[in-house]
C-alpha positions as CSV (number, residue, x, y, z in Angstrom):
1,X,0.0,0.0,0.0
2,X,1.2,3.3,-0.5
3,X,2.2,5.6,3.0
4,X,-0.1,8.0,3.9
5,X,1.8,11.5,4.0
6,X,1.5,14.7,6.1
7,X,2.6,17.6,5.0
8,X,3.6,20.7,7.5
9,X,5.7,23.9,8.0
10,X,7.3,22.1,11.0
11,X,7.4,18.7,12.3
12,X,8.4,17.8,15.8
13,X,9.2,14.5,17.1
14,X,9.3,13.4,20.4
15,X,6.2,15.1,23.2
16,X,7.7,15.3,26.1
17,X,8.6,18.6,27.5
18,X,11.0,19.7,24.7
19,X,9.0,18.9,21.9
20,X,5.8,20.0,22.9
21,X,7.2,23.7,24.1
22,X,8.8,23.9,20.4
23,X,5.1,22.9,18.8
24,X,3.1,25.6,20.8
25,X,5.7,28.6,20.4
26,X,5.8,27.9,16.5
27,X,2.2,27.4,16.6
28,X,1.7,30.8,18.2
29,X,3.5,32.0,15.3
30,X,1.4,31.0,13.0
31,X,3.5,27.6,11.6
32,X,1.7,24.9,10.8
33,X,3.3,22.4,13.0
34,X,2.9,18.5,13.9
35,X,3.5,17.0,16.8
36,X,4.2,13.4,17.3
37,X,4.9,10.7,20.2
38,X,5.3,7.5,19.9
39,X,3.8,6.5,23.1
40,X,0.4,7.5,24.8
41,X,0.1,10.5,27.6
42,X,0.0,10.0,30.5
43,X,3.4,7.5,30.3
44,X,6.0,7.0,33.2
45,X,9.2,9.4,32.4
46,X,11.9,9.8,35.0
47,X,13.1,13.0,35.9
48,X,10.7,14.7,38.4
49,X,12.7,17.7,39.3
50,X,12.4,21.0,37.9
51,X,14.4,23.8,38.6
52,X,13.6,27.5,39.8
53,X,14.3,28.8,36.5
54,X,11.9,26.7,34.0
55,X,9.0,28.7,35.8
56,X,9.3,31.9,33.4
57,X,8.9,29.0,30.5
58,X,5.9,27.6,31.5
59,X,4.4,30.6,32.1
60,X,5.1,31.9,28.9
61,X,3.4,28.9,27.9
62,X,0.2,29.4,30.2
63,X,0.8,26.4,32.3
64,X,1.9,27.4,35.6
65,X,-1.1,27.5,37.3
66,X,-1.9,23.5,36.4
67,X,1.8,22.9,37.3
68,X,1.5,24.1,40.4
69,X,-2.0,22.1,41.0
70,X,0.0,18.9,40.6
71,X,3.4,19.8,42.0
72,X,5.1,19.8,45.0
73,X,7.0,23.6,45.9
74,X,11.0,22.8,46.0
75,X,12.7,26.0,47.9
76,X,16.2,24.0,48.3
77,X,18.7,21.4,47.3
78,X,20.1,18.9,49.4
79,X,23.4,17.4,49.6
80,X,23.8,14.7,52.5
81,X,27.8,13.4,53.1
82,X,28.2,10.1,54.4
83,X,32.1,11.1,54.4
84,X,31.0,14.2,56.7
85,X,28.3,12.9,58.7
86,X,26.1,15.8,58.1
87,X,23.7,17.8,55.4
88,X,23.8,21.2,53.7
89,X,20.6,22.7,52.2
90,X,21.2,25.5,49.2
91,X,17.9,27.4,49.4
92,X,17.2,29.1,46.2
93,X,16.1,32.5,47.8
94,X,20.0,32.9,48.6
95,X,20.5,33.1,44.6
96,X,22.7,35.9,43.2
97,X,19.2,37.1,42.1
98,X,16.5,35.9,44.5
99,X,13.4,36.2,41.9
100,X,12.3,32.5,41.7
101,X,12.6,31.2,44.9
102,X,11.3,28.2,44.2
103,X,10.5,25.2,41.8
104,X,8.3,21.9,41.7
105,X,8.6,18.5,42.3
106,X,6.1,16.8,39.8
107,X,5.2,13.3,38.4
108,X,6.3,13.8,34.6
109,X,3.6,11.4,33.5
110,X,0.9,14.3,34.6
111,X,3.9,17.6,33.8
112,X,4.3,16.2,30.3
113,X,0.7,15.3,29.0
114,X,0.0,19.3,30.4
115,X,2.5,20.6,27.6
116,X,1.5,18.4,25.2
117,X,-2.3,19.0,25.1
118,X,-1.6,22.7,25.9
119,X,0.4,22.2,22.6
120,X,-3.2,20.7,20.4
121,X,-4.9,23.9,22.1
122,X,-2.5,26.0,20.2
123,X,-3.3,24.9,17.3
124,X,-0.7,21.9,17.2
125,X,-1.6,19.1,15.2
126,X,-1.2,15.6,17.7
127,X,-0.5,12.5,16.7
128,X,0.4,9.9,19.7
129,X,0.9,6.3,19.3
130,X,3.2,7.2,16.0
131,X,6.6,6.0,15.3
132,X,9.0,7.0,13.4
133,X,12.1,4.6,12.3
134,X,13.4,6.3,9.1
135,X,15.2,9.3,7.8
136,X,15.7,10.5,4.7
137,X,18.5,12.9,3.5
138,X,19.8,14.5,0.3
139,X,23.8,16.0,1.2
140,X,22.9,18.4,4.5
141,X,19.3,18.3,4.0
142,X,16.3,16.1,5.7
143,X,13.9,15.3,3.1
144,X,11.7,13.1,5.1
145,X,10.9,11.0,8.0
146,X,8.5,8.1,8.0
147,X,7.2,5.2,10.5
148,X,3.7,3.7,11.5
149,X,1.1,6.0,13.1
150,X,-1.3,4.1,15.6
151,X,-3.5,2.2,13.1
152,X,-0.4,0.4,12.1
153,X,-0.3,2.4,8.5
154,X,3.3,3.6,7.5
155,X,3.1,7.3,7.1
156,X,5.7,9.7,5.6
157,X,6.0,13.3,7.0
158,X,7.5,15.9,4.8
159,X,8.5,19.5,6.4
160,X,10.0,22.7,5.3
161,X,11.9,21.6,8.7
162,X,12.1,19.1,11.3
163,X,13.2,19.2,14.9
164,X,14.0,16.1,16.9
165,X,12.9,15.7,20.1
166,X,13.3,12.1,20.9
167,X,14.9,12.5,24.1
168,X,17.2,9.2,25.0
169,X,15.6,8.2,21.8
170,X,18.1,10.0,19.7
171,X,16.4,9.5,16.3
172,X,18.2,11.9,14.5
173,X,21.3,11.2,15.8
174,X,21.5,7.7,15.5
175,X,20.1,7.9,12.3
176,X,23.2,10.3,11.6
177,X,25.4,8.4,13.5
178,X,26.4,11.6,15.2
179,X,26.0,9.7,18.9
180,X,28.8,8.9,20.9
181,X,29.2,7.7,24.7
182,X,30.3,10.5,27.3
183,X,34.2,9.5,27.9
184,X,34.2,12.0,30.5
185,X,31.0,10.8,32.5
186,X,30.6,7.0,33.2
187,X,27.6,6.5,34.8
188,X,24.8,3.8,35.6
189,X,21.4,4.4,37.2
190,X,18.4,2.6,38.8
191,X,15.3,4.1,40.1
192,X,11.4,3.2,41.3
193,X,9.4,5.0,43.4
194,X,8.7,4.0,47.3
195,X,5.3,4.9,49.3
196,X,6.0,5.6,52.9
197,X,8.9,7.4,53.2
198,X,10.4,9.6,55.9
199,X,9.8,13.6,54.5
200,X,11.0,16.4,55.6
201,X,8.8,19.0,58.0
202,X,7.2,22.0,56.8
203,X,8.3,24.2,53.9
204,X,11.4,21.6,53.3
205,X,9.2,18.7,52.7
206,X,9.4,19.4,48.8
207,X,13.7,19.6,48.6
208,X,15.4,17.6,46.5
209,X,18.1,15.1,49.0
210,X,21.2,14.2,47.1
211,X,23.5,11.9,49.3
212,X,27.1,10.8,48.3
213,X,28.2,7.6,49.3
214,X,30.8,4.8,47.9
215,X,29.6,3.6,44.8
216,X,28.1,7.1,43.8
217,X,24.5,8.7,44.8
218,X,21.2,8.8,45.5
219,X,18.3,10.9,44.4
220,X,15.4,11.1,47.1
221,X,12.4,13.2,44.9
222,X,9.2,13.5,47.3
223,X,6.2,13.8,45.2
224,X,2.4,15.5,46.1
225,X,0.7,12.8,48.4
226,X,3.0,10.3,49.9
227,X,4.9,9.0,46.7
228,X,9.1,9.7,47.0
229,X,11.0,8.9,43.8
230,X,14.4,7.5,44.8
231,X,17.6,6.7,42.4
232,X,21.0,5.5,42.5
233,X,23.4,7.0,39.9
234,X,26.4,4.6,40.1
235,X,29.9,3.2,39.2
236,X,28.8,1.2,35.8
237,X,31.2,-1.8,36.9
238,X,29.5,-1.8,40.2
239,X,26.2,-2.4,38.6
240,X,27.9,-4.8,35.8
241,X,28.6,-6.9,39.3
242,X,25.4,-7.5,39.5
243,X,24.2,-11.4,40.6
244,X,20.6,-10.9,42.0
245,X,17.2,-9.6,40.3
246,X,17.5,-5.9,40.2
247,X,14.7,-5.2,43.0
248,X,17.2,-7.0,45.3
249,X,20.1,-5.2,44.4
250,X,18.3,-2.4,44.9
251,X,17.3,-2.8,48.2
252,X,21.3,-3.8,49.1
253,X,22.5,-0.4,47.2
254,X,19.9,1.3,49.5
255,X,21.3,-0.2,52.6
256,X,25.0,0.9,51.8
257,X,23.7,4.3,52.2
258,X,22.3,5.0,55.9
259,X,20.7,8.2,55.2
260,X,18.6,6.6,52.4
261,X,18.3,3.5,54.5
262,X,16.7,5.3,57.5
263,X,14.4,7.6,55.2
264,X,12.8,3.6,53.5
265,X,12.8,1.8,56.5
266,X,8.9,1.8,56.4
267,X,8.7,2.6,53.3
268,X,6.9,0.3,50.2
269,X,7.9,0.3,47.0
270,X,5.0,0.8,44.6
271,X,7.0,0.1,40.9
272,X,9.2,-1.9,39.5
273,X,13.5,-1.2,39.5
274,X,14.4,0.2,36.2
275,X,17.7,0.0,35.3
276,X,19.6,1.7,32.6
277,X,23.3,1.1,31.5
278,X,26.0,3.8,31.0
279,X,24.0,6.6,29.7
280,X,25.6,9.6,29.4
281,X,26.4,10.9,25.5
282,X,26.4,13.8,22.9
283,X,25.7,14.2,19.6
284,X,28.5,15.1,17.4
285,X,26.2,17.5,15.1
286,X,23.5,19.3,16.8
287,X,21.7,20.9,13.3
288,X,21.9,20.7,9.4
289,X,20.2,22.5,7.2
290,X,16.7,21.9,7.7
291,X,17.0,19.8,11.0
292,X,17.8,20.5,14.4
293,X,18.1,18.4,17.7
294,X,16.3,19.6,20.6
295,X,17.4,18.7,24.7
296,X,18.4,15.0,25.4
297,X,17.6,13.7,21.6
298,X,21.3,16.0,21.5
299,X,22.8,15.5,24.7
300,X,22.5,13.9,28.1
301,X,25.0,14.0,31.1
302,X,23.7,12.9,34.5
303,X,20.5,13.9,36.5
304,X,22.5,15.3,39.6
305,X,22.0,18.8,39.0
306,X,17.9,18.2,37.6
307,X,19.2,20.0,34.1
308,X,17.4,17.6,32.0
309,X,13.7,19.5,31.8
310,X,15.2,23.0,32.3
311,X,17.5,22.0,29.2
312,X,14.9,21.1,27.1
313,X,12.9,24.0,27.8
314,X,15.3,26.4,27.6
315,X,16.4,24.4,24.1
316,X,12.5,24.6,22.9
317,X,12.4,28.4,23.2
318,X,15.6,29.1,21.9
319,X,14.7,26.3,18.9
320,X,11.3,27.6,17.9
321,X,12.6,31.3,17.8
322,X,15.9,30.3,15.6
323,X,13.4,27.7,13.2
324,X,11.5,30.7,12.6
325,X,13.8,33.1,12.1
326,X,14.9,30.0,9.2
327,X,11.5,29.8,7.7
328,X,10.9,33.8,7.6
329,X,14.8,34.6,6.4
330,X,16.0,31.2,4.8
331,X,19.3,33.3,4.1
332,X,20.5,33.4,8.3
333,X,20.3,29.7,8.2
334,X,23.6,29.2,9.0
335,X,24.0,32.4,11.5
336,X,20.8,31.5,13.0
337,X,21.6,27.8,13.7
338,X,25.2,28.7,14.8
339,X,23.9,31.1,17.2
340,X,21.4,28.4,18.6
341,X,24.6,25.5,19.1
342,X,26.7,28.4,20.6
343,X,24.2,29.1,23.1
344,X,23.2,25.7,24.0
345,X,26.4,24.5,24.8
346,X,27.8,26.9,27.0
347,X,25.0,26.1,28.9
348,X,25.3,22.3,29.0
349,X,29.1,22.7,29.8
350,X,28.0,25.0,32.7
351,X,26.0,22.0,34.6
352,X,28.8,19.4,32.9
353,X,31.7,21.0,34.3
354,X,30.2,20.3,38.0
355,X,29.0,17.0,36.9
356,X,32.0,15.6,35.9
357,X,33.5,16.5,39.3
358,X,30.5,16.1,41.9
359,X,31.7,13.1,43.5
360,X,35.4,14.0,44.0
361,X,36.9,14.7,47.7
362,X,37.5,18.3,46.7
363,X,33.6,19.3,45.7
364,X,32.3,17.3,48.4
365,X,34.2,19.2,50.7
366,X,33.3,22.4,49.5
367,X,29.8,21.7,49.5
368,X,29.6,20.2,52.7
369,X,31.6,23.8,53.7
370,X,30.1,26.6,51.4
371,X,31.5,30.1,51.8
372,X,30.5,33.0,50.1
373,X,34.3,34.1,49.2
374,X,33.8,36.4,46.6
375,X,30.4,35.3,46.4
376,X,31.1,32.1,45.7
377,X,28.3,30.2,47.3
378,X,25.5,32.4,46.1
379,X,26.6,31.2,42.4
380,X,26.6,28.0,43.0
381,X,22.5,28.2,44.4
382,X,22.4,30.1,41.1
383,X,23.7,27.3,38.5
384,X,21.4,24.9,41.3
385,X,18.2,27.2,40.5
386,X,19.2,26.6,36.2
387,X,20.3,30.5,36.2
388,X,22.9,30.3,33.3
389,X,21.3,31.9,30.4
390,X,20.3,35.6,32.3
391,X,22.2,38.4,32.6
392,X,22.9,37.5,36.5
393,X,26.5,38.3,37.3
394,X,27.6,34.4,38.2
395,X,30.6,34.8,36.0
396,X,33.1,35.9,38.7
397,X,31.7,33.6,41.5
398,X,32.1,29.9,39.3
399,X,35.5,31.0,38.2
400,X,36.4,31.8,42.0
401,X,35.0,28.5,43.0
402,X,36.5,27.0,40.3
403,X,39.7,27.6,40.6
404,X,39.5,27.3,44.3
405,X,38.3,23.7,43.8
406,X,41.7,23.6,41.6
407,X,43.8,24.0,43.9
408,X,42.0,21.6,47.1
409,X,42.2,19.0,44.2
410,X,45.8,19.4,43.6
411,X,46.6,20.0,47.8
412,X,44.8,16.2,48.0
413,X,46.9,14.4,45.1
414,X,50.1,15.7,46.6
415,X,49.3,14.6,49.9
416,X,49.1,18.0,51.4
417,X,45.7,17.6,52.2
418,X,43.5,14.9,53.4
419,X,39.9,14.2,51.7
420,X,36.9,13.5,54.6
421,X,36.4,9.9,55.0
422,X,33.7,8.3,57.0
């Protein structure tokens, strides 16, 4: 049989957060635009965490009032040491700018299916249960892209341009094969979500609890009602030694780490463990000529810092803005789309730079002993809160910290200086 085809000004792949902001912001300009998923909403997603500074983007998308009806408030971050015996809270309010005090903790199964129908009542066109498996190209240009939609017919989408927004997926660049493994950042996870847990009291019961121990760290993500989403990022040859179900290694991970230990004690858990091998990668090519990658579907490091949804938001805006500046002025192409990659990696290098180094001696120490030396401190709530793309003076106070973190790094390997133990 011959494929069905649709035809559009843009089509977007992918609905979670990054896809669907792109859709309604070229919608709202008037682009025909498509939207596809190749699951059904509401589907499980990790990533519950949002950061202070994604609130100006779903306002400008008109959502913020049904986020807030299904989130949890987050005024501060978390970082628990079992090398120090102790925890430090960053509250966002004690930003360089003080603004957006606070963020949400949400289920992404309920956050995502609110950007994607906010995206059909824009004027998005939404097809869910739709596939897509292949890519066609002539030299630096995407001709086409075609799978099965959800009746099981093969369909072939044609765009004046196309934005991938596959997430982990990484249609475009696999399909490229642009995507490479993260030599820098070798990580594992596993995650499910416990009922039960120990919260915190009052106005801290929404933070975010990061706690360092041997083989990595743990996410502890309280959710509205009594749901707490816990993960291990880890050592990927400690999970390779794996030689019990994963729910059992699980629970044994959990028990290396008291803090997490005592917060599950009476806690059940209420999903499966899903594990996920070493995850961390980037796309060599971010763009081409008529093509662009949008948040994780280009790059993903590690969820310490809750980047992941900020990213993609950010990455929509800036996307749907530089597509139509493409469609509108087909001769910027090139500055537009260089302009776009320039911007989105300094941000990504911002969070990767801390990534890479968040479970050395010398950052632990320095969290687990913030000063505000030259302001110092008050940046590092501000990269926390996902303040990198303002005009907020955080320049000065990361390269103070950085370098400061330079030199307790090199004190340590000399043997000048002695890292906390337990």
């Amino acid at each position: 049989m011959e494929p069905h085809q649709n035809d559009s000004d843009v089509l977007v792949m992918g609905g979670g957060p990054a896809g669907s902001a792109t859709a309604t912001r070229l919608a709202r300009m008037g682009y025909r635009t498509t939207l596809i998923e190749k699951d059904y909403h509401p589907r499980f997603h990790i990533g519950e965490s949002l950061l202070p500074l994604s609130l100006p983007y779903l306002e400008d998308l008109g959502v913020l009032d049904e986020v807030d009806a299904i989130g949890l408030r987050k005024y501060a971050a978390e970082f628990h040491s079992v090398y120090h015996g102790r925890h430090i809270a960053f509250p966002f309010a004690e930003a360089v700018r003080d603004d957006y005090p606070y963020a949400y903790e949400v289920r992404r199964s309920e956050f995502d299916e609110i950007l994607f129908r906010n995206a059909g009542t824009h004027g998005v066109t939404l097809m869910e249960g739709c596939r897509v498996d292949q890519a066609t190209f002539e030299d630096d240009r995407l001709e086409s892209v075609s799978g099965f939609d959800a009746a099981g017919n093969r369909i072939t989408f044609k765009a004046r341009f196309f934005v991938d927004a596959t997430g982990r997926d990484t249609f475009l660049a696999s399909a490229l094969g642009s995507k490479e493994k993260n030599p820098k950042h070798k990580s594992a996870a596993m995650y499910a979500h416990y009922e039960g847990a120990l919260r915190n009291d009052g106005e801290a019961e929404g933070n975010i609890a990061i706690y360092w121990f041997d083989k990595g760290w743990f996410w502890m993500i309280p959710l509205k009602g009594d749901t707490m989403s816990v993960g291990a990022v880890l050592k990927p040859e400690y999970l390779k030694s794996r030689t019990v179900p994963l729910e059992d290694f699980m629970a044994d991970t959990i028990a290396m780490c008291p803090g997490v230990s005592q917060r599950l004690q009476m806690a059940k858990r209420t999903t499966p463990v899903t594990g996920t091998g070493n995850y961390s990668y980037r796309s060599t090519r971010m763009s081409g000529r008529n093509y662009l990658l949008v948040g994780d579907a280009y790059a993903f490091i590690d969820p310490v810092f809750s980047s992941g949804v900020h990213l993609a938001l950010h990455g929509a805006f800036r996307a749907s803005e530089t597509v139509a500046k493409i469609l509108e002025n087909p001769e910027l192409n090139q500055r537009a789309l260089r302009h776009y990659e320039t911007e989105i990696r300094q941000g990504l290098d911002r969070f990767a730079w801390f990534i890479y180094r968040v479970t050395t001696p010398a950052i632990r120490d320095l969290f687990m002993n913030p000063r505000d030396f030259f302001g110092m401190r008050r940046g590092i709530i501000s990269v926390l809160a996902g303040d990198l793309f303002r005009k907020t003076p955080i320049d000065r106070p990361l390269l103070v910290f950085q370098f400061v973190y330079r030199i307790k790094s090199l004190l340590i390997r000399l043997g000048l200086a002695r890292p906390v133990t337990p």
